[in-house]
MILOMI-480031 format. One record per residue (C-alpha): residue number from 1; residue in one letter; x, y, z. Coordinates in nm, 2 decimals. Each point is the difference from the previous one (the first is absolute). Layout:
BEGIN
+------+-------+--------+--------+--------+
: tilo : gukol :     c1 :     c2 :     c3 :
+------+-------+--------+--------+--------+
:  NUM :     a :      X :      Y :      Z :
...
+------+-------+--------+--------+--------+
//
This chain:
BEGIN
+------+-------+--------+--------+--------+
: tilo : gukol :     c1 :     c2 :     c3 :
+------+-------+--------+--------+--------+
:    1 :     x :  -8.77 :  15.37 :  27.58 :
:    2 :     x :   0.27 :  -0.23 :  -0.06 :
:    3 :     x :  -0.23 :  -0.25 :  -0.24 :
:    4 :     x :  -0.06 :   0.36 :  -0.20 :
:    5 :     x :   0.41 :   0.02 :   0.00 :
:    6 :     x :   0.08 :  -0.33 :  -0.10 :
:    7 :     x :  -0.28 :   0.01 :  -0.29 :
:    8 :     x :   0.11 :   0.32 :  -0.15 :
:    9 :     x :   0.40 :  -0.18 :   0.04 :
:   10 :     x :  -0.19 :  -0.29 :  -0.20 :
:   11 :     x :  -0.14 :   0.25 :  -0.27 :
:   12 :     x :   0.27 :   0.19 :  -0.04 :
:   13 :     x :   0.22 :  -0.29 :  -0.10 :
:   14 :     x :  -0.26 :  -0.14 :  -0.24 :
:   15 :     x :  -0.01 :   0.33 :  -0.19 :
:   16 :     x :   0.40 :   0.07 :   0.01 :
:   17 :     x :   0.06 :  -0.39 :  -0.13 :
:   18 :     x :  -0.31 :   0.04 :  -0.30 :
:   19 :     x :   0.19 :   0.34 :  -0.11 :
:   20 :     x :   0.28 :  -0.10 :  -0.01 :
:   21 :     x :  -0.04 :  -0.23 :  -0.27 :
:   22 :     x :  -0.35 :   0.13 :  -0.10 :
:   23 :     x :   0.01 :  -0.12 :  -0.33 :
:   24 :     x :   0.03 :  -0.39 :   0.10 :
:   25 :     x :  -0.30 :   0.03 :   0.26 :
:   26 :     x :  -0.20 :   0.13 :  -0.30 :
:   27 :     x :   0.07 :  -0.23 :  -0.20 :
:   28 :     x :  -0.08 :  -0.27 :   0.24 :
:   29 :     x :  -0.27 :   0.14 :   0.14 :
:   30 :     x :  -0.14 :   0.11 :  -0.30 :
:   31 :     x :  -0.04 :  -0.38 :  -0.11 :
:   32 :     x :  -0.25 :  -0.08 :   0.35 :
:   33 :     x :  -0.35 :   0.00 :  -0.03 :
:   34 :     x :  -0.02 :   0.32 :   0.26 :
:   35 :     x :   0.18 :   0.23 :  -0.26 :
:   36 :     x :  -0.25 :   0.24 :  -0.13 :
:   37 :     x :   0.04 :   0.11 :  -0.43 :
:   38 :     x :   0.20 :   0.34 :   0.10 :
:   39 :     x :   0.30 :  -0.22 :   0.23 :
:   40 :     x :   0.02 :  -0.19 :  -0.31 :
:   41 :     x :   0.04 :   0.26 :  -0.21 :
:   42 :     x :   0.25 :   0.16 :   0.20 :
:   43 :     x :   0.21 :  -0.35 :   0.04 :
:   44 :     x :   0.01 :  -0.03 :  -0.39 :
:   45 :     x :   0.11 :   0.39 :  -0.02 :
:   46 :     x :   0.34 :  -0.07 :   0.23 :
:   47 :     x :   0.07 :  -0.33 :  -0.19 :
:   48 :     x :   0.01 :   0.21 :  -0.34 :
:   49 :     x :   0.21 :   0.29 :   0.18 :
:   50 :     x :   0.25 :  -0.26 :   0.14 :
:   51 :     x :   0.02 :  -0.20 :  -0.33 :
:   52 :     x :   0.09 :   0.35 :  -0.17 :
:   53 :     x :   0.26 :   0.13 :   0.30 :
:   54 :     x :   0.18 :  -0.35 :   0.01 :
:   55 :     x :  -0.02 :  -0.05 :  -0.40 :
:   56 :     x :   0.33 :   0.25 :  -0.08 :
:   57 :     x :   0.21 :  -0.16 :   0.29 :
:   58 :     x :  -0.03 :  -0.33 :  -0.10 :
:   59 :     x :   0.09 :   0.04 :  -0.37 :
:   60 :     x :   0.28 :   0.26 :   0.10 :
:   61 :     x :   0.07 :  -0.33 :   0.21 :
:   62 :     x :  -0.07 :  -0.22 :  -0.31 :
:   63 :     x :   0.24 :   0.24 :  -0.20 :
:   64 :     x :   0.30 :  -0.11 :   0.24 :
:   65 :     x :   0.03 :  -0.36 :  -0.04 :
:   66 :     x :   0.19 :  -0.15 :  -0.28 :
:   67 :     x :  -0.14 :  -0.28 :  -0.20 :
:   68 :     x :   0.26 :  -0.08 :  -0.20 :
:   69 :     x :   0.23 :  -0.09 :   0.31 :
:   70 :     x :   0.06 :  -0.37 :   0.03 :
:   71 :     x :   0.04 :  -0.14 :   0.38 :
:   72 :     x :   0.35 :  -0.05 :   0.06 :
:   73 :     x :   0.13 :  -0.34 :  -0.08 :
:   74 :     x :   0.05 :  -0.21 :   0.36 :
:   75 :     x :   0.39 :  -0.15 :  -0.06 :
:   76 :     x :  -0.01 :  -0.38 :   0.07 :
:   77 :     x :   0.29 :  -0.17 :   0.05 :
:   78 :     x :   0.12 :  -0.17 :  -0.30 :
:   79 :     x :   0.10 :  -0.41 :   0.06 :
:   80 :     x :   0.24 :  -0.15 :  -0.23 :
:   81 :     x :  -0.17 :  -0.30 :  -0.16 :
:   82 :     x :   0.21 :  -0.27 :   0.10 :
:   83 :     x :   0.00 :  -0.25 :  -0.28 :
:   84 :     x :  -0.13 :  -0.37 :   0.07 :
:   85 :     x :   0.25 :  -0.24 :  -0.02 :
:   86 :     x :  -0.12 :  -0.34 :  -0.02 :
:   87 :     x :   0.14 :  -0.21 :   0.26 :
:   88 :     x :   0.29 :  -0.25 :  -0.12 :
:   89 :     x :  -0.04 :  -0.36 :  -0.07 :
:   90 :     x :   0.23 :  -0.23 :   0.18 :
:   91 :     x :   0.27 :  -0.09 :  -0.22 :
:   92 :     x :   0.03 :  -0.36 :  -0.01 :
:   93 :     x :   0.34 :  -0.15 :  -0.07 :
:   94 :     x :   0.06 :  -0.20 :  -0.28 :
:   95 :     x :   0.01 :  -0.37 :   0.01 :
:   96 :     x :   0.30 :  -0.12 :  -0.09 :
:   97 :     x :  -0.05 :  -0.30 :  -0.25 :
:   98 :     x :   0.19 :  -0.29 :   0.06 :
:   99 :     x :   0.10 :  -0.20 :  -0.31 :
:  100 :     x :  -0.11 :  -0.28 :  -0.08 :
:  101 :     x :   0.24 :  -0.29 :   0.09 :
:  102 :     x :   0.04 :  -0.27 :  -0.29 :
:  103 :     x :   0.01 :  -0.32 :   0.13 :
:  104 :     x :   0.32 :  -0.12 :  -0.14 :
:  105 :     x :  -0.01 :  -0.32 :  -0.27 :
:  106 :     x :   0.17 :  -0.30 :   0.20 :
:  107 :     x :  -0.08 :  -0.28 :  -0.17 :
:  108 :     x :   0.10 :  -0.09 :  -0.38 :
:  109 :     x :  -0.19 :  -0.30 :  -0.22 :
:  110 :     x :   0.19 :  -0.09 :  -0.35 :
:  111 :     x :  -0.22 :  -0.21 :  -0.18 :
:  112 :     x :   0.01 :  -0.15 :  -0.38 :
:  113 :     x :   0.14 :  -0.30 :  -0.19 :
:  114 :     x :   0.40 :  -0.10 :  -0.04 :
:  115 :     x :   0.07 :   0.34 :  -0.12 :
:  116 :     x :  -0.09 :   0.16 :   0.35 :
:  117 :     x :   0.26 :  -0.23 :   0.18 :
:  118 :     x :   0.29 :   0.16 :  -0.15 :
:  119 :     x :  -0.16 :   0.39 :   0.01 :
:  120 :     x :  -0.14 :  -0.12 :   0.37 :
:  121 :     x :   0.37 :  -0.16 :   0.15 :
:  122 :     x :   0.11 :   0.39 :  -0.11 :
:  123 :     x :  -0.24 :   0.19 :   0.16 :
:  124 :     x :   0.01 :  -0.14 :   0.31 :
:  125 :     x :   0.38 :   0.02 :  -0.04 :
:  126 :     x :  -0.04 :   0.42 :  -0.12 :
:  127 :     x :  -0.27 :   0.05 :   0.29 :
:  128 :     x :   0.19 :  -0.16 :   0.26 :
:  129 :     x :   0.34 :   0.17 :  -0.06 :
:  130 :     x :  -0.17 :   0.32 :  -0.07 :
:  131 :     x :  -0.27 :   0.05 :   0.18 :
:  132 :     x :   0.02 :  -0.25 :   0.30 :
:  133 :     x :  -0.28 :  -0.21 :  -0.10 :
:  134 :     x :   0.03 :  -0.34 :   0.11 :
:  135 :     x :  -0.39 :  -0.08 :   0.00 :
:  136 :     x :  -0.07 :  -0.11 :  -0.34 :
:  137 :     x :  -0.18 :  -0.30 :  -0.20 :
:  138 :     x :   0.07 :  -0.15 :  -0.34 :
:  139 :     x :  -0.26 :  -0.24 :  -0.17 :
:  140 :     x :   0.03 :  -0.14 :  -0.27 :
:  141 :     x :  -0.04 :  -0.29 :  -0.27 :
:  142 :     x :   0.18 :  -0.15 :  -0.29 :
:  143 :     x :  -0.23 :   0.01 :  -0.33 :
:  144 :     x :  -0.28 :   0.13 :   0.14 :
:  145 :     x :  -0.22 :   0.35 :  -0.05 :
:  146 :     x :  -0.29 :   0.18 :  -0.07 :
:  147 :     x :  -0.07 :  -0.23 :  -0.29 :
:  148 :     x :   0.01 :  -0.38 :   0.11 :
:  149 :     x :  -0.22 :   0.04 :   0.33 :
:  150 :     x :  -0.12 :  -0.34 :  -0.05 :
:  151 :     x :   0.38 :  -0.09 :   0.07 :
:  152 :     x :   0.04 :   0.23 :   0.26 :
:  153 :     x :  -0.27 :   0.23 :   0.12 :
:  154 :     x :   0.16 :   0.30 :   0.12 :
:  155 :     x :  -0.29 :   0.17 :   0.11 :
:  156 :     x :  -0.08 :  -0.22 :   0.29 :
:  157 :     x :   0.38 :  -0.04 :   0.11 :
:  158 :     x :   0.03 :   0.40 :  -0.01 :
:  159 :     x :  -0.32 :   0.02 :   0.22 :
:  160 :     x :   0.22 :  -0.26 :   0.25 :
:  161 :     x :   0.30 :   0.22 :  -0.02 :
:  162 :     x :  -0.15 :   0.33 :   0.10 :
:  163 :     x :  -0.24 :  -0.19 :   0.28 :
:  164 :     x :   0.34 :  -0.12 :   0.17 :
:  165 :     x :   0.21 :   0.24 :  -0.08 :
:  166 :     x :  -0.14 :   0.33 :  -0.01 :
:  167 :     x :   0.22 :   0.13 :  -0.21 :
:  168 :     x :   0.01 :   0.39 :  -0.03 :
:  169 :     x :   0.15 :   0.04 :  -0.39 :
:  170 :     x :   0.00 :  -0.27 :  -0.28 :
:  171 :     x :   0.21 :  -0.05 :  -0.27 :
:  172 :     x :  -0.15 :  -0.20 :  -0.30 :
:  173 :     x :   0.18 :  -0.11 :  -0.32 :
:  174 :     x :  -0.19 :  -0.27 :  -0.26 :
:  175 :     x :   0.02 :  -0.04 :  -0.36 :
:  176 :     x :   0.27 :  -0.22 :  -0.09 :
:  177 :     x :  -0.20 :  -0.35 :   0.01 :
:  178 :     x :  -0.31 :   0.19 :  -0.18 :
:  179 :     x :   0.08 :   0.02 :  -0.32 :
:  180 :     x :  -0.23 :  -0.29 :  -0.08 :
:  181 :     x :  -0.32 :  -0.06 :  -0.13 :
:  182 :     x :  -0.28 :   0.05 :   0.28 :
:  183 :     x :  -0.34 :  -0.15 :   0.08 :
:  184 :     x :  -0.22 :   0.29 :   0.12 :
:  185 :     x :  -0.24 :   0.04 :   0.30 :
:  186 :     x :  -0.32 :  -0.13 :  -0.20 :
:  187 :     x :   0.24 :  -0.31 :  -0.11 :
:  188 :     x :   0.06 :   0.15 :  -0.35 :
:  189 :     x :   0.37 :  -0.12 :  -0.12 :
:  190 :     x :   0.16 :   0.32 :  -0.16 :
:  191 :     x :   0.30 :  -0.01 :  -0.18 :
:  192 :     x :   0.28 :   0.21 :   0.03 :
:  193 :     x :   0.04 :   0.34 :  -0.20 :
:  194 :     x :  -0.36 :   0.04 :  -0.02 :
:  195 :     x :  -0.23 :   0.27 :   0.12 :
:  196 :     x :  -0.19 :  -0.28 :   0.20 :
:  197 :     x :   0.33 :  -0.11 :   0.16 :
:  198 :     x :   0.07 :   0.38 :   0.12 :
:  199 :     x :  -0.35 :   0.04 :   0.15 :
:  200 :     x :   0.04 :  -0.32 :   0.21 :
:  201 :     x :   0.30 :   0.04 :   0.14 :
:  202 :     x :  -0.10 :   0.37 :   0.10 :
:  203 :     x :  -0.27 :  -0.17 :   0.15 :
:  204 :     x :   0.26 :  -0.22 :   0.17 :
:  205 :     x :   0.19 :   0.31 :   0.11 :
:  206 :     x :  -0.28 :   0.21 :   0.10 :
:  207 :     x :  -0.14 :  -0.26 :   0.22 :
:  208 :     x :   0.38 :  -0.02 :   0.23 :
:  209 :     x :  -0.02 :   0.37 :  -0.05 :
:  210 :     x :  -0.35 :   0.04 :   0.20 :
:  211 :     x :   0.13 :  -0.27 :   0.27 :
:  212 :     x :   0.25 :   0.21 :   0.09 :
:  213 :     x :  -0.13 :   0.37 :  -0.01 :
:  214 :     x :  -0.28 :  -0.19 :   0.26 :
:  215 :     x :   0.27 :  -0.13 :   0.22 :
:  216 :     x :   0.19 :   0.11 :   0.26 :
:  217 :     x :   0.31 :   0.11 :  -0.19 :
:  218 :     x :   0.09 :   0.34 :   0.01 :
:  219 :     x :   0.18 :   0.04 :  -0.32 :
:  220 :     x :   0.07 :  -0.24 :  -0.35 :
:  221 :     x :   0.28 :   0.07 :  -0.22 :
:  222 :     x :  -0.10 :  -0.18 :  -0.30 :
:  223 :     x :   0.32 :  -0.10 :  -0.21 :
:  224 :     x :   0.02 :  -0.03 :  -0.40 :
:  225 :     x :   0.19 :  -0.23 :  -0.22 :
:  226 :     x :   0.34 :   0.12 :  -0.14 :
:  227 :     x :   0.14 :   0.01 :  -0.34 :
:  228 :     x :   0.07 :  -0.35 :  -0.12 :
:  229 :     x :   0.26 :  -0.10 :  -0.24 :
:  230 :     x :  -0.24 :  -0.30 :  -0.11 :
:  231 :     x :  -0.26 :   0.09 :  -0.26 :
:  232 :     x :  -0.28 :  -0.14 :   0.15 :
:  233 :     x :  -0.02 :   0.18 :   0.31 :
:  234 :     x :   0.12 :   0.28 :  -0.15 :
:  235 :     x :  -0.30 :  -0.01 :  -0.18 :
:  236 :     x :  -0.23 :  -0.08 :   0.28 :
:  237 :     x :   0.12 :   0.16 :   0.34 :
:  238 :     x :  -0.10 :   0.35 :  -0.15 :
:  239 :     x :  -0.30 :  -0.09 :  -0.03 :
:  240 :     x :  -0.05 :  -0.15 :   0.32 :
:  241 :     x :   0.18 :   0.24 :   0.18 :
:  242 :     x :  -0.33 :   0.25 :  -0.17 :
:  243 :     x :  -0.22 :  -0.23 :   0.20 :
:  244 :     x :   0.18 :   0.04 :   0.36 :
:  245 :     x :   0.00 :   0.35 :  -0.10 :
:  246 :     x :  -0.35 :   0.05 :  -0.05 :
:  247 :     x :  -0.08 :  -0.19 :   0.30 :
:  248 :     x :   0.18 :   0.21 :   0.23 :
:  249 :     x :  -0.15 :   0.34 :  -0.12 :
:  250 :     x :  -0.32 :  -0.11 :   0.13 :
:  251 :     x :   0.11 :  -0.10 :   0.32 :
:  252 :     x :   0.09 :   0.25 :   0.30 :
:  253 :     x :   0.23 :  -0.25 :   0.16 :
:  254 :     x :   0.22 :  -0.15 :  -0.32 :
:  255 :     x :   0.25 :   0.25 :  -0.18 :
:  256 :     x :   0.17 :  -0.18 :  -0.31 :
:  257 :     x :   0.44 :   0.01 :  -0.02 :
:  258 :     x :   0.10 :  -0.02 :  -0.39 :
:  259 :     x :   0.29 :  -0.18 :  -0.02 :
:  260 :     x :   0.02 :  -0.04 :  -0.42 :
:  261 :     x :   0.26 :   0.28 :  -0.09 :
:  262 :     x :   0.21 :  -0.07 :   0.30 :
:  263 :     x :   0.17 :  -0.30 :  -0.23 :
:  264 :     x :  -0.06 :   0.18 :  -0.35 :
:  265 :     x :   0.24 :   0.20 :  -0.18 :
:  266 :     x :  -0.08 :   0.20 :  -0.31 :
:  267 :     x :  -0.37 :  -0.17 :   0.01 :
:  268 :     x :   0.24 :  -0.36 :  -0.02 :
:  269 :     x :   0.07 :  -0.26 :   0.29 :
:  270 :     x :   0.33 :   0.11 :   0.15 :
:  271 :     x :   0.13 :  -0.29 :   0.22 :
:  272 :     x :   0.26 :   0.14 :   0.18 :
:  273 :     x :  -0.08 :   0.28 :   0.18 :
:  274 :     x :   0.14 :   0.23 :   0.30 :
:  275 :     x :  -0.13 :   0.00 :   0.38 :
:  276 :     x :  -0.05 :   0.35 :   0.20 :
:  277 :     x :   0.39 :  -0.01 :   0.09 :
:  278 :     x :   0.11 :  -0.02 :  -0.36 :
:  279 :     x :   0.07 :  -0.41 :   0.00 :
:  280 :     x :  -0.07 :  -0.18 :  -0.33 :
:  281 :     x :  -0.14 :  -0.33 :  -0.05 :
:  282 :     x :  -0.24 :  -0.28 :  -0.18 :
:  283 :     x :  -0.38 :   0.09 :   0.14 :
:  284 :     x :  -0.16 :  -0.31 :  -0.12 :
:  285 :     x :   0.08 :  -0.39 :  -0.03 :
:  286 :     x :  -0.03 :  -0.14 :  -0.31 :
:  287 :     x :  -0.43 :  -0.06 :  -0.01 :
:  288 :     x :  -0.02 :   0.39 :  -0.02 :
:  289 :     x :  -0.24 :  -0.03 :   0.26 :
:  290 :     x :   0.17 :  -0.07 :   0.35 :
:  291 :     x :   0.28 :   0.26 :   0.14 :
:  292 :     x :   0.38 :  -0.04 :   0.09 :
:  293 :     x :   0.11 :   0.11 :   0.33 :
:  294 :     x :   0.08 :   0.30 :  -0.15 :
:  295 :     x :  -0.32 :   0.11 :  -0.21 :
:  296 :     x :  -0.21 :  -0.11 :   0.34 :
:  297 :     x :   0.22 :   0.26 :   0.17 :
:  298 :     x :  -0.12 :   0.23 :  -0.26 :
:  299 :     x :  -0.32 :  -0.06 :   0.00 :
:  300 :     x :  -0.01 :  -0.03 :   0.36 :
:  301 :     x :   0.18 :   0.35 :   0.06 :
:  302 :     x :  -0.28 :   0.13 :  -0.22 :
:  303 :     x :  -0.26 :  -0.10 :   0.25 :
:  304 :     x :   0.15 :   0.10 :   0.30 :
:  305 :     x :   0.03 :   0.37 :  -0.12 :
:  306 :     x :  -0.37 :  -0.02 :  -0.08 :
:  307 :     x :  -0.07 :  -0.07 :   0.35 :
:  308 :     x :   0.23 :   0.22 :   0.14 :
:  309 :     x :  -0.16 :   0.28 :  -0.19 :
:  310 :     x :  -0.31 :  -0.08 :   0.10 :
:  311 :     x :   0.07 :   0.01 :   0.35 :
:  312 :     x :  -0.03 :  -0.38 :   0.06 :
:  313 :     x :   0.36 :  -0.03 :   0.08 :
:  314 :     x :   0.23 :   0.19 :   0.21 :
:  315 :     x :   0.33 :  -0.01 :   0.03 :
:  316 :     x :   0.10 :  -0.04 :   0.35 :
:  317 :     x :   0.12 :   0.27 :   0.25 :
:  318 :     x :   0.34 :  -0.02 :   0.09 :
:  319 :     x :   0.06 :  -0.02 :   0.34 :
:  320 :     x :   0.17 :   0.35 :   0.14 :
:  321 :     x :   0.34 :  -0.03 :   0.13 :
:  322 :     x :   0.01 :   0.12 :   0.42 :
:  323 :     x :   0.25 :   0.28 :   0.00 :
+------+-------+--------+--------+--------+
//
């Protein structure tokens, strides 16, 4: 009895479950082997009839959305873009230059024939009144030069000077005793006025020239001839005074002083002439060639403002009073 109960429980939930939702058993059962041609028939008529009932709600459905909405935009926090700035190089300071410190010129070397012992005894006199220079050197000897080496041969005796010395400037005056006729390096004689003569004794000058620009010496102040009031070095100095000239300009060390309108006047001799403080007197003895007291003062004066505008002489500091 109760087996009979539970069975028809069984059946009846089977049958309320497959009508509920008959249309979905047919269709399922429909696609077994145990469906017979009228189950199938029936499962295909209930698809149709439930494809035509749903069709109108889903396009009244369809009808309701809106296509041409767009999705609302999600806000996202907007960053300010923070420019890159490179990072900063270490300044570094500036080095401060130091200037170069000049080694000061000490020691002065006057060097020529008879002539240079007057001009010399006044520079040392100007340099050591004016400047404080005590440390000086004058060499000289009567009728020599650049001429006559085979009476004196200043070339070796100026490579002795600067050896012991060491002399820092030289001062160098020739010319008066070479005004002669000249045998030349190859042992050619060459008379004076000549073409021959000038080349030789440029080659006499260039060749004192070149032993000092590959010396020691710092600086050469090469000194010309002055105006004459004798004819025949008037007519010769001029030209030898071209020669020193032409030496020096290739030469880094040698600067040539042109002494020849310092005694002129009006393109003549004038043989009384005034000094820096406005005192007159002779310049030259009665050869034409050698100088007075007073024209070596001259001449000498001349000289020392070269150097002092060169920077080779200073004139000393004066020593500041305590208060």
């Amino acid at each position: 009895m109760r087996d009979r109960e539970f069975l028809l429980i069984v059946t009846s939930v089977i049958l309320t479950l497959i009508f509920s939702n008959l249309s979905s058993f047919l269709k399922s059962f429909s696609s077994t082997p145990f469906a017979t041609p009228e189950i199938k028939q029936a499962a295909r008529q209930l698809e149709n009839q439930s494809s035509r009932k749903s069709e109108p709600d889903f396009w009244s459905k369809i009808k309701d959305i809106d296509f041409d909405r767009t999705p609302p935009k999600t806000e996202t926090a907007k960053t300010a873009k923070t420019p890159i700035v490179p990072p900063k190089k270490p300044t570094k300071k500036p080095v401060a230059v130091k200037p170069k410190l000049t080694r000061p010129y000490r020691r002065f070397l006057f060097v020529g024939d008879s002539v240079m012992f007057d001009l010399g005894i006044q520079l040392q006199y100007t340099m050591k009144q004016k400047y404080n220079i005590a440390d000086t050197k004058l060499e000289y000897k009567v009728s020599s030069g650049l001429n006559r080496i085979d009476y004196y041969d200043w070339y070796a005796r100026t490579k002795e000077i600067i050896k012991d010395y060491q002399p820092d400037v030289v001062v160098i005056l020739f010319g008066g005793n070479d005004t002669q006729d000249i045998t030349d390096f190859q042992g050619k004689y060459r008379a004076i006025a000549t073409k021959e003569w000038q080349k030789a004794y440029q080659e006499r000058v260039d060749k004192y020239a070149k032993l000092l620009d590959s010396s020691s010496v710092r600086k050469v102040y090469w000194i010309g001839q002055s105006f004459s009031n004798k004819f025949w070095y008037a007519k010769y100095f001029p030209v030898m005074n071209e020669i020193y000239e032409n030496a020096s300009k290739s030469s880094a060390k040698i600067e040539f002083i042109s002494t020849w309108d310092t005694f002129s006047e009006a393109g003549k001799f004038a043989p009384v002439v005034a000094d820096k403080s406005g005192k007159r007197g002779y310049v030259k003895v009665n050869d034409g060639v050698h100088f007075t007291s007073h024209g070596a003062k001259i001449i000498g004066d001349l000289i020392a403002d070269k150097m002092a505008a060169d920077k080779i002489l200073k004139s000393p500091k004066s020593p500041q009073k305590k208060p």
